[in-house]
C-alpha positions in Angstrom: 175.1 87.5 142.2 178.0 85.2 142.4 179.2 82.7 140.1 177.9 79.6 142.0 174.1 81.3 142.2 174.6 81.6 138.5 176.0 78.1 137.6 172.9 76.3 140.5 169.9 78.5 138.0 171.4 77.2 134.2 170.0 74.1 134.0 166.2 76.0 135.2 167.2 78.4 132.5 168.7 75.7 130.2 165.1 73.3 130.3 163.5 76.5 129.9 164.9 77.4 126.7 163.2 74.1 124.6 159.7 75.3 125.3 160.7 78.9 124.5 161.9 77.9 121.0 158.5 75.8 120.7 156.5 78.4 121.3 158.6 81.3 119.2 158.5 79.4 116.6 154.5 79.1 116.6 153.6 82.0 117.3 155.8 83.0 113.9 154.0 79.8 112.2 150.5 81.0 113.1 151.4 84.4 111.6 152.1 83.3 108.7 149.0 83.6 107.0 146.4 85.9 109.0 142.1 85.2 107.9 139.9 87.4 108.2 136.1 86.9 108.1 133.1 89.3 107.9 129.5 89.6 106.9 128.0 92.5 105.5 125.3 92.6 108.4 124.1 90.4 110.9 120.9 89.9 109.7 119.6 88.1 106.5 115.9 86.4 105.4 115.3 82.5 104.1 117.8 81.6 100.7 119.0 85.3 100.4 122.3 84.7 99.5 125.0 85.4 102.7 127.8 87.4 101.5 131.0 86.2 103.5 134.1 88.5 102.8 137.6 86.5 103.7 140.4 88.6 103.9 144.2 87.0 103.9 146.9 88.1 104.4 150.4 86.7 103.4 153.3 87.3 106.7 155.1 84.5 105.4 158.2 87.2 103.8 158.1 85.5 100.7 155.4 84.9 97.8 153.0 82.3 98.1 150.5 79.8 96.6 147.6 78.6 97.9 146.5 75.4 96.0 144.2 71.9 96.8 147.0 69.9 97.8 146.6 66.3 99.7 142.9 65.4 98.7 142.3 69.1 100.7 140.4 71.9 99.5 142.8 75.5 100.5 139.6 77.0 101.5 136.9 75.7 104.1 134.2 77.0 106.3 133.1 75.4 109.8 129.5 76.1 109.8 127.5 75.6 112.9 123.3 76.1 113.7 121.4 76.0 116.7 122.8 74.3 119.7 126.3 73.9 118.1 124.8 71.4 115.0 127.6 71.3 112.4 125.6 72.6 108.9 127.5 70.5 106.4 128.2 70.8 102.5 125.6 70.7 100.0 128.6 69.2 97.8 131.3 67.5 98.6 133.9 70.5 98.3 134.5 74.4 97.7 135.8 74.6 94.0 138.5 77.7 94.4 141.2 77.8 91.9 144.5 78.2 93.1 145.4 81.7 94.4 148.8 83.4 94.8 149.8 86.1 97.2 152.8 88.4 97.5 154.8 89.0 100.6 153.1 91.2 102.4 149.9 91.2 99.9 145.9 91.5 101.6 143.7 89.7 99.1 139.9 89.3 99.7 137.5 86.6 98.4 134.0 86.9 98.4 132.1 83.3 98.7 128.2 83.1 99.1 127.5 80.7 102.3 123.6 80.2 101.5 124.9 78.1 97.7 127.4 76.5 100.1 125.7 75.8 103.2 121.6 74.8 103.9 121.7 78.5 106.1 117.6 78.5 105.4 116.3 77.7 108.8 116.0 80.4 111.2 118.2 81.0 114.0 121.9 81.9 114.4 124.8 80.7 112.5 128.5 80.5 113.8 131.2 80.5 110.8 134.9 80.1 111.1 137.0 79.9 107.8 140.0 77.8 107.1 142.9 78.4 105.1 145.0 75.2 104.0 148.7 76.0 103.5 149.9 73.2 101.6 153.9 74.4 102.1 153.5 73.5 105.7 150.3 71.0 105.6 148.5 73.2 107.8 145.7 75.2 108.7 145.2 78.5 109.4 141.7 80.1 111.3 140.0 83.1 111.5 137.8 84.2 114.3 134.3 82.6 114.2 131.5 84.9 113.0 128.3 85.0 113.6 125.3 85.7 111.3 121.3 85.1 112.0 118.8 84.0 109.7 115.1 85.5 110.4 111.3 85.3 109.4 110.1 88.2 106.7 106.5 89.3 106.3 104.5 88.1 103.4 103.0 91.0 101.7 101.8 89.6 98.1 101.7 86.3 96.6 101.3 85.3 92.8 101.5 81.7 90.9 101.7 82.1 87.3 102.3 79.4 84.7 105.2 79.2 82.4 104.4 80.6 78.9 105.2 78.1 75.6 109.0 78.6 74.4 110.1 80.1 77.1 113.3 78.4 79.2 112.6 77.8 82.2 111.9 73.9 83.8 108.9 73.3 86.0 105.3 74.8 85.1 104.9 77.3 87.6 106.2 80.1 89.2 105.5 81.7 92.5 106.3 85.5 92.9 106.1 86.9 96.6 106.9 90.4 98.2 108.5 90.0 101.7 109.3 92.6 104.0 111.8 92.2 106.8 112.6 94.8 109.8 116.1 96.3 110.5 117.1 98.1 113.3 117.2 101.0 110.9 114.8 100.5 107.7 112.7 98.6 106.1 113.8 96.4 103.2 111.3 95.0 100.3 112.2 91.3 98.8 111.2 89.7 96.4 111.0 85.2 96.0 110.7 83.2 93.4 110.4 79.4 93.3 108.4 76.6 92.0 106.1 75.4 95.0 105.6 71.9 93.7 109.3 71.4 93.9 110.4 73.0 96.2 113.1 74.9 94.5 114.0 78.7 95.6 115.3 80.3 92.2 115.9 83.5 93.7 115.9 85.5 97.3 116.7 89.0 97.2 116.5 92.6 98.6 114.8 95.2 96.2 115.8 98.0 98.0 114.7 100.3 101.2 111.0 100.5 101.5 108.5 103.0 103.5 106.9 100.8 105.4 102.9 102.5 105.2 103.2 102.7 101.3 102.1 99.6 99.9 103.9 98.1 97.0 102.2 98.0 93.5 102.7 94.6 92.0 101.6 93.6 88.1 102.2 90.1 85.9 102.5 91.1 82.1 102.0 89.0 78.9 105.3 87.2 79.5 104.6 86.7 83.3 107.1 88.1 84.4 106.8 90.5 87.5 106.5 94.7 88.0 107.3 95.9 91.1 106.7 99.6 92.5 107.3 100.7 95.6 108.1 104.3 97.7 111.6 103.8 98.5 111.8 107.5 100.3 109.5 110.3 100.5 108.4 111.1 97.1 111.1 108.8 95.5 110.1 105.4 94.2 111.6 102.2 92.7 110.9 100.1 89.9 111.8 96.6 89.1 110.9 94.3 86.7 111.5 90.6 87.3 111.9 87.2 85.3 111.0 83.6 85.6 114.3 82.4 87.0 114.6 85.1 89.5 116.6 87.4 87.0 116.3 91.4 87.9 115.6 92.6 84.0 115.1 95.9 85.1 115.5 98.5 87.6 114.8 102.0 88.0 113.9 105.1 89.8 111.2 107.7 89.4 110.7 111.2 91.5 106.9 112.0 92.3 106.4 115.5 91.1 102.8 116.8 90.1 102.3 113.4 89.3 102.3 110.3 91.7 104.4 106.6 89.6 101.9 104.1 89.5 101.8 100.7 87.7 99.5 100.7 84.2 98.7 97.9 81.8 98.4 98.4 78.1 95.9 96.8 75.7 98.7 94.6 74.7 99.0 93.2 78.0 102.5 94.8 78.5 103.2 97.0 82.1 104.4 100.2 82.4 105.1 103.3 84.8 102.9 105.9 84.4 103.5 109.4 86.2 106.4 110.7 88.1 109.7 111.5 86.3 112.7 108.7 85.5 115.6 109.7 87.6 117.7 107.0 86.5 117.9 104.6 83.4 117.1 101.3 83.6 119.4 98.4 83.7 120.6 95.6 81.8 119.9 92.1 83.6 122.0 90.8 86.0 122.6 87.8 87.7 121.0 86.9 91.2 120.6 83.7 93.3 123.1 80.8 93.4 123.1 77.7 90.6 119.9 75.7 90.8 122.2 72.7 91.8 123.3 74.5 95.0 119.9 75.7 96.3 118.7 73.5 98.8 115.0 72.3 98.3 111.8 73.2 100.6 111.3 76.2 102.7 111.3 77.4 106.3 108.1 76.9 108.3 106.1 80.3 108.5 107.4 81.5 105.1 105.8 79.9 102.4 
């Protein structure tokens, strides 16, 4: 090429080289910090809490800190229902404290959308997570998600009153079994809420369930809730269950010459009867989100 072709293609080259820097220099701005978002599975039931993993990753080559900065909150969530509706905040922000990352770190955070977000009605749910980078006042995006929110079976339903000296607010509780279908099993859940308000205490999978054994169900002295049920051929589960939604027990018996079945004492107490205790029980832990998070009232064709 001669010298004269060269010198009449610079200045294409030369106006060319502007929107090359732009766009180098975004792409290394977007990689920065990389999100991640993911859901255990795409199916969940009414106020069952909705387990969002975010994964980040700092590409920056140096350490950072992510930190509320600007009247902004580091990290969001763009929730969307049916036909696009944007689901917004049951309060006013996400309280994360701030979070540093070395170069080249992968952290992961695990936030419960359902004591976030009113993700109660059925249908789908489109999430896309935001990451606030306060060193360059600017966001950062993972792909959007998608999660769907379905209708259980009611299998067992139970008001009982709240016993004296016992902490709990209201004066009744509800206790229902559920049963919801997935591609690959059958799950047993267990509610609890206070009908006359409207508050859900707790939402929450008991375990894998054969679907033509009925589950045993039993209120004791205290009112609290027994729960037996075959969770695989000749192997059953028990779980015993409080007031407030609190698992205060859970356990698993073998049939053997005998078959595990629920038993009340003269005292009023429950107990398992038959079978053999495979494992021990556990201590209590803690289950649904804060009472100030759950969102009141539920779906149509659940309660």
């Amino acid at each position: 090429m001669s010298i004269k072709a060269i010198w009449n293609r610079w200045p294409k080259l030369a106006r060319g080289l502007p929107f090359a820097c732009v766009f180098l220099f975004a792409a290394a701005a977007e990689g920065q910090i990389q999100v991640d978002l993911k859901f255990k599975r795409l199916q969940y039931i009414a106020y069952e809490p909705v387990l969002a993993t975010v994964t980040l990753t700092n590409l920056a080559g140096r350490d950072i800190e992510l930190h509320d900065a600007n009247g902004q909150s580091w990290l969001g969530f763009e929730v969307s229902g049916n036909e696009d509706q944007p689901v917004t905040l049951l309060s006013t922000e996400i309280a994360q404290p701030p979070l540093k990352i070395e170069a080249g770190q992968r952290v992961t955070q695990q936030i419960d959308l359902a004591s976030l977000y009113p993700v109660h009605d059925f249908g789908a749910y489109h999430v896309r997570t935001h990451v606030y980078f306060p060193d360059l006042a600017r966001f950062f995006y993972s792909p959007t998600r998608v999660f769907e929110v379905t209708d259980s079976r009611p299998i067992w339903q139970q008001t009982v009153g709240i016993p004296d000296g016992v902490a709990a607010n209201g004066n009744v509780r509800t206790y229902s079994l559920l049963t919801n279908r997935f591609p690959d099993h059958t799950a047993l859940y267990v509610r609890v809420q206070d009908k006359d308000t409207g508050i859900v205490y707790a939402t929450y999978s008991l375990g894998r369930s054969i679907a033509f054994e009925q589950p045993q169900a039993e209120i004791d002295r205290a009112n609290q809730l027994h729960v037996l049920h075959c969770a695989a051929p000749r192997a059953w589960s028990y779980s015993r269950i409080g007031l407030n939604g609190e698992l205060l027990e859970h356990s698993s018996f073998m049939e053997t010459k005998t078959r595990p079945r629920l038993v009340h004492s003269t005292n009023g107490e429950v107990a398992v009867r038959g079978g053999v205790a495979e494992t021990p029980a556990k201590s209590s832990r803690s289950t649904a989100p804060k009472l100030s998070a759950r969102p009141p009232g539920l779906p149509k064709g659940n309660q």
